[in-house]
C-alpha positions in Angstrom: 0.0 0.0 0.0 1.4 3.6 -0.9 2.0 5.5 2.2 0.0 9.0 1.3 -3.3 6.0 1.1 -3.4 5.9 4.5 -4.6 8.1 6.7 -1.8 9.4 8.9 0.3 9.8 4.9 -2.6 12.1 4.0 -2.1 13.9 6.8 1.5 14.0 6.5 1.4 15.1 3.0 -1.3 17.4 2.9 1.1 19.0 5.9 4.1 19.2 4.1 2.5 21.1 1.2 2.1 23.6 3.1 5.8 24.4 3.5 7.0 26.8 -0.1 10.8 26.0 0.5 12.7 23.5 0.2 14.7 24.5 3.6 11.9 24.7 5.5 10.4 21.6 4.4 13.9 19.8 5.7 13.5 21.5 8.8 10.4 20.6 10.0 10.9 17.0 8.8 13.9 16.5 11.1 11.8 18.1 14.0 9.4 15.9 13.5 12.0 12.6 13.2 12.8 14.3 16.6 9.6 14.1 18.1 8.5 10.9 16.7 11.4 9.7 18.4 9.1 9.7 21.5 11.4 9.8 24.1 9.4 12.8 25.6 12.5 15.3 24.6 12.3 16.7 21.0 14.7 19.2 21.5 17.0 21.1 18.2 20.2 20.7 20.3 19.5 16.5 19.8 19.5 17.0 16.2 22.6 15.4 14.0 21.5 16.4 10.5 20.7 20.0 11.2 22.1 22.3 13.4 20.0 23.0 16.6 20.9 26.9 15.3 18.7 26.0 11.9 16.6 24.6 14.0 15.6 27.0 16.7 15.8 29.5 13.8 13.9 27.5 12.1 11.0 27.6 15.0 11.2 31.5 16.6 11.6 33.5 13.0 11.6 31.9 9.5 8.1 33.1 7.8 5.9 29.9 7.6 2.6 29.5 8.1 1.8 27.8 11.2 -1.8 28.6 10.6 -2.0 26.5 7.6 -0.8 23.7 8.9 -3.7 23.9 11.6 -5.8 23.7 9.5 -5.0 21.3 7.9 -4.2 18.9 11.0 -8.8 20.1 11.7 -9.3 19.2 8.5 -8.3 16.0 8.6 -9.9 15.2 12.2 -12.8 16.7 10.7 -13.0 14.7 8.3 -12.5 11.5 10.2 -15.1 12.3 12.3 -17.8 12.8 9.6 -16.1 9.2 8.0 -16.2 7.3 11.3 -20.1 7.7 12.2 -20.6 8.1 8.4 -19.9 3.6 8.1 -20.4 3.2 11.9 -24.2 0.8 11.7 -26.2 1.3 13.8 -26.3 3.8 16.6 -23.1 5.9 16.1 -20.9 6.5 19.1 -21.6 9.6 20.8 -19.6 12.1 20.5 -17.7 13.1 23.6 -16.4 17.7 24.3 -13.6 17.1 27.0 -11.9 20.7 27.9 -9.3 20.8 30.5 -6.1 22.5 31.6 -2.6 21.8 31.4 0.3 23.5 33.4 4.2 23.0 31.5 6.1 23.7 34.6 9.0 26.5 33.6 12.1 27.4 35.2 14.4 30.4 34.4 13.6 33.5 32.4 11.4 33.8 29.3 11.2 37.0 29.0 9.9 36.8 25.3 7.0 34.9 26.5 5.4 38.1 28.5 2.0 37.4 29.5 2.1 34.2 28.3 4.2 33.1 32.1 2.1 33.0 35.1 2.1 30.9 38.3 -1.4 29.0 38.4 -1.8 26.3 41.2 1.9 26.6 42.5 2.7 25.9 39.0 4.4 28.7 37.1 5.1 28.4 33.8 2.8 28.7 30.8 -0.9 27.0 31.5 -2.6 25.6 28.0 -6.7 24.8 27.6 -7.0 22.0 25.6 -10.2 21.1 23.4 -10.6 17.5 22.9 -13.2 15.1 20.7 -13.1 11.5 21.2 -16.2 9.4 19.2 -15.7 5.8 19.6 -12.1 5.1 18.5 -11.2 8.4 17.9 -9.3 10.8 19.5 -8.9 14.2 18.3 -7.0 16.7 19.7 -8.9 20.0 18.4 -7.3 23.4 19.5 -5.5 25.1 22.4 -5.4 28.2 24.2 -3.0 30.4 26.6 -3.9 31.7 30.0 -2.4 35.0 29.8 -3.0 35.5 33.9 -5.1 37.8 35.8 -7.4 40.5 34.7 -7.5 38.7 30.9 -10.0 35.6 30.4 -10.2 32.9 32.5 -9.2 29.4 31.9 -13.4 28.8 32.4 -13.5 31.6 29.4 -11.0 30.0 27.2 -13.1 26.7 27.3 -15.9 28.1 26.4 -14.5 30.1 23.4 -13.0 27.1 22.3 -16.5 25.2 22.4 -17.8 28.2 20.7 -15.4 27.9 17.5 -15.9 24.6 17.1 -17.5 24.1 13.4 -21.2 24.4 12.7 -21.0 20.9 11.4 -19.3 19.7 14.7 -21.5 21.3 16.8 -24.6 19.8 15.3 -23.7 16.0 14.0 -26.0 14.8 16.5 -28.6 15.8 18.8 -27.0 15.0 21.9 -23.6 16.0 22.5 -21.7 15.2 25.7 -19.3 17.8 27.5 -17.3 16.6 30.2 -14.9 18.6 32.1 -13.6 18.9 35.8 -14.3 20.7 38.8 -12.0 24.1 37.6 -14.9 24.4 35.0 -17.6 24.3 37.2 -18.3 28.2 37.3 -21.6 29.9 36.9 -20.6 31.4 33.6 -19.0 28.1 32.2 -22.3 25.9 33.2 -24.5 28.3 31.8 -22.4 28.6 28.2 -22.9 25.0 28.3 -26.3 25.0 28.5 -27.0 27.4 25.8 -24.8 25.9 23.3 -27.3 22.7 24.2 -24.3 20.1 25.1 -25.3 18.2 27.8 -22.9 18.7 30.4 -21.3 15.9 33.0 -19.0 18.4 35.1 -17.0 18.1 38.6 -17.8 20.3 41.2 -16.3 21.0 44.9 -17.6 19.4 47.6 -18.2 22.7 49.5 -20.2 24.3 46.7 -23.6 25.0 48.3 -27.5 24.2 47.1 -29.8 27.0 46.7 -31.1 25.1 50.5 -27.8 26.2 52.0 -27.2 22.6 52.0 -23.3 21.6 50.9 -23.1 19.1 48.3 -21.0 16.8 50.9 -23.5 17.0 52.8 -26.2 15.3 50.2 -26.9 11.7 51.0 -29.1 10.7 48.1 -27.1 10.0 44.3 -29.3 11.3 41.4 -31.3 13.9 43.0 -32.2 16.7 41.6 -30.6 20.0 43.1 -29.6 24.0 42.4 -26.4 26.0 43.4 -27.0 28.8 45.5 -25.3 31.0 42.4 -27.5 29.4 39.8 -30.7 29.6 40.6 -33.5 28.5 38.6 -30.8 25.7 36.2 -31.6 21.7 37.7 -28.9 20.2 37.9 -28.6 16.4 39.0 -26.1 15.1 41.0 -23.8 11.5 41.7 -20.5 11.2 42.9 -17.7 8.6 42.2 -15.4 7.1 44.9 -11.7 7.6 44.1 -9.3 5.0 45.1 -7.5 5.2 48.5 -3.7 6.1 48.1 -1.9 4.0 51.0 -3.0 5.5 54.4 -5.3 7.8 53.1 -9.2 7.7 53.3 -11.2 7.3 50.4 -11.6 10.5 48.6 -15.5 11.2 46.8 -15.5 13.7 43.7 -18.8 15.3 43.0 -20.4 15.1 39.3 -23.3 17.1 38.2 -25.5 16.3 34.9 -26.9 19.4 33.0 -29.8 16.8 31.7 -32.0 14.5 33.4 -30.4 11.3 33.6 -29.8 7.9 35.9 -26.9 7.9 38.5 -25.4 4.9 36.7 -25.1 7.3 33.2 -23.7 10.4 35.2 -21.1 7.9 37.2 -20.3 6.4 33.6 -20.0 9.9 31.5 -17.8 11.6 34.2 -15.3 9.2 34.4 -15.0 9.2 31.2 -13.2 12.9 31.6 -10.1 11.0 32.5 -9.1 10.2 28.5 -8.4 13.9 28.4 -5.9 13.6 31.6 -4.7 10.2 29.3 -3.8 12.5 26.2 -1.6 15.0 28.8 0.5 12.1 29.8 1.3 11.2 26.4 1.9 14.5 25.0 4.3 15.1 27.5 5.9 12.0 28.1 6.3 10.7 24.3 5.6 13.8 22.2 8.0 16.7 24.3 4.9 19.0 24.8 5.5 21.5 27.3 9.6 20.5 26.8 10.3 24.1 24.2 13.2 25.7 25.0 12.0 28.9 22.6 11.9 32.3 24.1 9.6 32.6 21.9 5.7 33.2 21.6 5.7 31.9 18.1 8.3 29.1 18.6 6.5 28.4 21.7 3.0 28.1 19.5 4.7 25.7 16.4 6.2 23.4 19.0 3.3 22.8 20.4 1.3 22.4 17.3 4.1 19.9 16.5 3.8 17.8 19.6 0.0 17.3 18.6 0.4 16.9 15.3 3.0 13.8 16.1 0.0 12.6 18.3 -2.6 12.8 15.2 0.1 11.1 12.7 0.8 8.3 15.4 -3.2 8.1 16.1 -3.7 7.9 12.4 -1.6 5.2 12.1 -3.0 3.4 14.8 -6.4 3.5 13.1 -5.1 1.6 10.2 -3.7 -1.1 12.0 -4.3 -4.3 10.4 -4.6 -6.4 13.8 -8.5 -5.8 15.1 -7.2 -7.1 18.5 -4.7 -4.0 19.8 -5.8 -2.5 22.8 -7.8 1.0 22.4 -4.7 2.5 23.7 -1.1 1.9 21.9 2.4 1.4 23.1 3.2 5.0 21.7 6.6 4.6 22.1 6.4 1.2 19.4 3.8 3.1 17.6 5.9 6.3 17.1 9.4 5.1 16.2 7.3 3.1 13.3 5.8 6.0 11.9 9.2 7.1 12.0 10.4 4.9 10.0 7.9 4.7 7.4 7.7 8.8 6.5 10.9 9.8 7.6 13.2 6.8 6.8 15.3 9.5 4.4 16.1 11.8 7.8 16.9 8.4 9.7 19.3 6.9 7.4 20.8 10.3 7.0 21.4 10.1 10.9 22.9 6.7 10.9 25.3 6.9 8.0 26.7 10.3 10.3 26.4 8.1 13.3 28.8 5.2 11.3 31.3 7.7 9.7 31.9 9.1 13.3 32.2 5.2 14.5 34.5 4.3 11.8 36.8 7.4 12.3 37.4 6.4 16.0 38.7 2.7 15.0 40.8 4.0 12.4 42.0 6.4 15.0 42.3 3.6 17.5 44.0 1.3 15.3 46.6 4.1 14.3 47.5 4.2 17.6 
């Protein structure tokens, strides 16, 4: 099978094209042999057939179109989406909002990155809000934001701008859309954007949050029942909680979910939980794809690293899709998965690497042997 007939070579070609020069298209391939290296570390100064000067050059100033590229990486999940519940029979899988946030821990001075450091739950560094769509076997990192810190919109905010850019089409491919997010997204404002865009919302909330009775939700001994906030009167909501488990010598910790629909205990419990695939996509972002690793000073290096981190995730997913084996687990060795995608689009930067890596080798025998 040609490469560019699968899905994650579509992607990688239709990516590519958007690159004019030649230059930049060799840059951004050896970044991206770099990332799909997923060791978690996808930094320029590890490169061998560039220099990390090219490189970081390459990333902070040279005029290409990181824009394009976006859209092109939504294009494609776009189109996936419609083709996946286009041949699913049957009922199609629901399709599943998750928004969350993300803290990339940063020490030292970035002074190019202004308002985009801030210290956010003892975190500082740069904090990202993350849209996500998963719909059966799909998982489809959609867009991102930056907190910019106090006094300019809220990571609540972000969220719902993101929700309200998603496509028409998105936004109405079923009737019932599911939104799922944690207890940091559990403000007035946010719950109420949620409701008028007509998701139906499964959100965390804090224990101490009180019913429109004074009662706190702690307090509330009955799962299912229907309640309102003190700060949102007049909007049901009904509420469940989930038992998390016990870390050794602790007590059992219980998060509170609320339903913006009417719907059984057993459903809320079910959809809530099912917020954790976005927590699932941090890890491996950050542990195999090197987001949140940039070294840029950068706002715009900062913004194409990141966009290259998830579109490493999309070409690995892709890939992943097309496997030929039925029985893979839902969720890959992404370490196995990457290094083979590697190898099939970016064998030319590879071999490039090893023939440097055995010219070096074969200069230190014949050193050694002159000796």
């Amino acid at each position: 099978m040609n490469a560019k007939e699968t899905r994650a070579g579509q992607l990688y070609a239709d990516v590519l094209e958007t690159f004019g020069r030649k230059q930049h298209l060799d840059n951004v391939q050896v970044l991206l042999n770099l990332f799909l290296a997923a060791m978690g570390k996808p930094l320029p100064a590890y490169a061998t057939v560039k220099s990390p000067t090219a490189l970081s050059r390459f990333l902070n100033h040279a005029p290409w179109n990181v824009t394009a590229m976006i859209r092109v990486m939504r294009h494609h999940a776009h189109s996936q989406l419609k083709a996946y519940r286009k041949r699913c029979v049957g009922r199609s899988p629901r399709l599943e909002l998750m928004v969350d946030l993300t803290s990339i821990a940063k020490e030292g001075r970035f002074e190019g990155l202004g308002d985009w450091m801030h210290t956010l739950n003892s975190v500082h560094g740069v904090h990202v809000v993350l849209l996500y769509l998963c719909c059966g076997e799909l998982r489809l990192p959609w867009s991102f934001l930056i907190w910019r810190g106090k006094g300019q919109p809220s990571p609540t905010q972000l969220a719902l701008k993101l929700l309200r850019g998603l496509p028409s089409e998105v936004r109405n491919i079923s009737k019932t859309i599911h939104l799922l997010a944690d207890a940091g997204f559990s403000s007035t404002a946010f719950i109420q954007g949620v409701n008028a865009l007509k998701f139906a919302g499964f959100i965390g909330m804090r224990a101490d949050r009180k019913t429109s009775a004074g009662q706190r939700l702690r307090d509330i001994m009955t799962s299912g029942r229907r309640i309102e906030v003190h700060d949102l009167p007049g909007v049901p909501l009904w509420i469940t909680w989930v038992w998390l488990p016990a870390k050794k010598g602790d007590a059992q910790e219980r998060r509170f979910i609320v339903s913006t629909v009417p719907r059984t205990t057993q459903v809320i419990k079910r959809s809530g939980k099912r917020r954790w695939k976005i927590e699932a996509l941090f890890k491996t972002l950050k542990s195999r794809f090197g987001f949140g690793k940039f070294g840029q000073h950068s706002k715009r290096g900062v913004l194409r690293f990141l966009c290259l981190s998830v579109l490493s995730f999309l070409l690995c997913h892709f890939e992943f899709l097309d496997r030929p084996d039925p029985g893979d687990p839902a969720w890959p060795n992404w370490g196995k998965l990457a290094r083979y995608v590697r190898q099939k689009f970016l064998a030319e930067v590879r071999l490039a690497e090893l023939a440097l890596e055995i010219n070096t080798l074969n200069a230190v025998q014949d050193a050694f042997i002159r000796m």
